[in-house]
N, C-alpha and C positions, 0 to 999 in steps of 0.2 A: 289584485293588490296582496292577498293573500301567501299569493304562491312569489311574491317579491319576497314579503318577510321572510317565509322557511326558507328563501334561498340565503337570503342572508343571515340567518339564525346558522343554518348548515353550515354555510360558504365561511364563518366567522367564525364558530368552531374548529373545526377542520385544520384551519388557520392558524389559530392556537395552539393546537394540541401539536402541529408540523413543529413549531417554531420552538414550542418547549421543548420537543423530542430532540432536538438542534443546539438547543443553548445547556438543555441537559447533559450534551454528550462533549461538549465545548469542558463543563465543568470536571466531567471524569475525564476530559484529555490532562487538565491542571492537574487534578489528583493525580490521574498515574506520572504523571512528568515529575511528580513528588515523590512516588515511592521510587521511582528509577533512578531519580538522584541518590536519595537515602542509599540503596540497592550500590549503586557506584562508588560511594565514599566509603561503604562498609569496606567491599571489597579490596580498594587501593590503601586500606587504612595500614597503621602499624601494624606490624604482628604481633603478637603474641608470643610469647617461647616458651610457656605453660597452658594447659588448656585448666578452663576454672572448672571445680568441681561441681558447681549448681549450674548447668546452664540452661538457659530459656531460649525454647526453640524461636519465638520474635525476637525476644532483644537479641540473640546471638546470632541470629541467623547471614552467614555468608561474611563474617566476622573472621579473618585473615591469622590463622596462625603456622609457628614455624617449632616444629617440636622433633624431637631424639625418641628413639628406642628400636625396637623392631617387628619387621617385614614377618609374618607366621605364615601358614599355610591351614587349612586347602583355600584356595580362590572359590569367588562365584562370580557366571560369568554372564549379564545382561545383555540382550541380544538387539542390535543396535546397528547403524551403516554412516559412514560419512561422506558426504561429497567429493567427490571423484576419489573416492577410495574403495567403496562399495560395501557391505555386508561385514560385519564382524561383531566384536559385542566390548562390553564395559567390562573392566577387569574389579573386582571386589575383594580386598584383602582383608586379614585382621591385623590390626597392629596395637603393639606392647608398650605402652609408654614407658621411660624411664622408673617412672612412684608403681608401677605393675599394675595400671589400667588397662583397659583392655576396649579399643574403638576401631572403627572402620575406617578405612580407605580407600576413596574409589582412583585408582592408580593410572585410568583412560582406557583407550582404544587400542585392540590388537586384532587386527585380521581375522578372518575363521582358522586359515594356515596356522595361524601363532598361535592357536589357543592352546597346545600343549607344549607350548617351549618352555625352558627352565627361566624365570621369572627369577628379580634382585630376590633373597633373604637374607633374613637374622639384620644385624645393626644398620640402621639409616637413619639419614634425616631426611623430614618431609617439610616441603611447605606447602599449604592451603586454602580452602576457606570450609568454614564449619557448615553442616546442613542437613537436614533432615528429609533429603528424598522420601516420596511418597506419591508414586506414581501408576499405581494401581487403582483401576476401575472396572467394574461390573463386566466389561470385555475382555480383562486379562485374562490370558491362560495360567492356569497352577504351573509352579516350578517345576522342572522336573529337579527333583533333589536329589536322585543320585548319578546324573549325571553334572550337576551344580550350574541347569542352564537355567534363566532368570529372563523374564520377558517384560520386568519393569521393576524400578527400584523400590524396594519398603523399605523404608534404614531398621523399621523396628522388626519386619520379619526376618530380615538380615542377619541382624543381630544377635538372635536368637537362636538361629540356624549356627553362627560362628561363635556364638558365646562371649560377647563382646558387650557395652553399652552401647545402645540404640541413638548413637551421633556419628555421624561421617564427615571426615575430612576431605573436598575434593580439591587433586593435588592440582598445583597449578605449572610442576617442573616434576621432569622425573628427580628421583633422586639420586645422588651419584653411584655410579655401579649399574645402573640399569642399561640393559644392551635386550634385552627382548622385543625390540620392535613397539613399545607400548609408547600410543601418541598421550601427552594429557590433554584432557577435555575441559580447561578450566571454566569456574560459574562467572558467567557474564553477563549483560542484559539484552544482550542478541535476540537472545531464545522467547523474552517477554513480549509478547504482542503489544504495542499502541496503537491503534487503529480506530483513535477518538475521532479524530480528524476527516479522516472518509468520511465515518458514520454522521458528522454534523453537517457534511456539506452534501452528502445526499439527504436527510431532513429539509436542510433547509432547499435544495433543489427542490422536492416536492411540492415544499409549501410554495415556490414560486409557481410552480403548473398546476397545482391548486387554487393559486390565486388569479390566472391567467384563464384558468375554467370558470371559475365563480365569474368573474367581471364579464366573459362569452354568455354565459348561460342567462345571465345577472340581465343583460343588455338583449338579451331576444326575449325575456319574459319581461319586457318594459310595454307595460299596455300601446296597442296604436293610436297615435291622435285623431280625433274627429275631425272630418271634411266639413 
């Protein structure tokens, strides 16, 4: 009788814990289906045709603007591949706003070929979304900085490096005049994983073959009747 209860003390737990791990992951499918909406209306929203002077990298973040001035030099160039295109890297500009700001813009994808082709300068318009790239971790390699090759984006070491303020614009159109082969990369929600959905229906799978072992197990330590 003993060894019934721990089975069902176990078998009940177990159970539990499956089922939460399941209805837990059910709830962050809602949440992120929230911020991806958020994420999608930012991006389709109006644009903007000034960039505000105070921005917040949450409230602003991926916030659609359309702004004047110009195209500077030197590039930095993130090193990056796209499907069925292969190897090439992110293009990093500084650009001049009209009021003599000074911000980033990441301009898209050029071949390895193309990385020293002559690139738009001086006057353009761009349009965007604002964002604070930061995609460095413990595994990145250092830049190499005087060849200005870049193996993940910092906007604020960027920034730093170009003398610029530490926000990027990624364009979502070239801007007119550009013939260098540069594709833009605009921010989507593509790239954001959801994968609540798996995660809850293998929880909750387990808990069914958990609960299918408990009831087996459950049903051979059921004492034998007396003759």
């Amino acid at each position: 009788m003993r060894r019934v209860i721990f089975l069902l003390i176990v078998s009940g737990a177990g159970l539990a814990i499956l089922i939460g791990l399941g209805t837990w992951q059910l709830q962050r499918m809602t949440w992120k289906e929230g911020i991806l909406a958020t994420i999608e209306a930012r991006i389709h929203g109006e644009p903007a045709v000034d960039l505000p002077t105070a921005l917040d990298r949450e409230a602003d973040k991926y916030h659609p603007v359309h702004l004047s001035g110009e195209i500077g030099a030197p590039d930095l160039f993130v090193v990056t591949s796209l499907k069925d295109i292969g190897p090439g890297f992110r293009v990093i500009s500084p650009f001049t706003l009209s009021n003599g700001r000074r911000i980033l813009i990441d301009r898209g994808f050029v071949a390895g070929s193309d990385k020293t082709a002559q690139r738009l300068r001086g006057p353009a318009t761009i349009s965007g979304n604002v964002h604070w790239p930061q995609e460095v971790d413990s595994y990145t390699p250092a830049p190499d900085l005087d060849e200005g090759i870049w193996y993940a984006r910092d906007a604020d070491a960027m920034a730093q490096q170009l003398d610029t303020e530490p926000v990027m614009v990624i364009l979502n159109a070239p801007p007119a005049g550009e013939n260098a082969g540069v594709k833009p990369m605009p921010v989507d929600t593509a790239s954001i994983p959801n994968n609540h959905l798996q995660y809850a229906i293998t929880w909750f799978s387990l808990a069914f073959i958990w609960a299918a072992m408990s009831l087996y197990f459950l049903r051979r330590s059921r004492p034998e009747p007396k003759s």
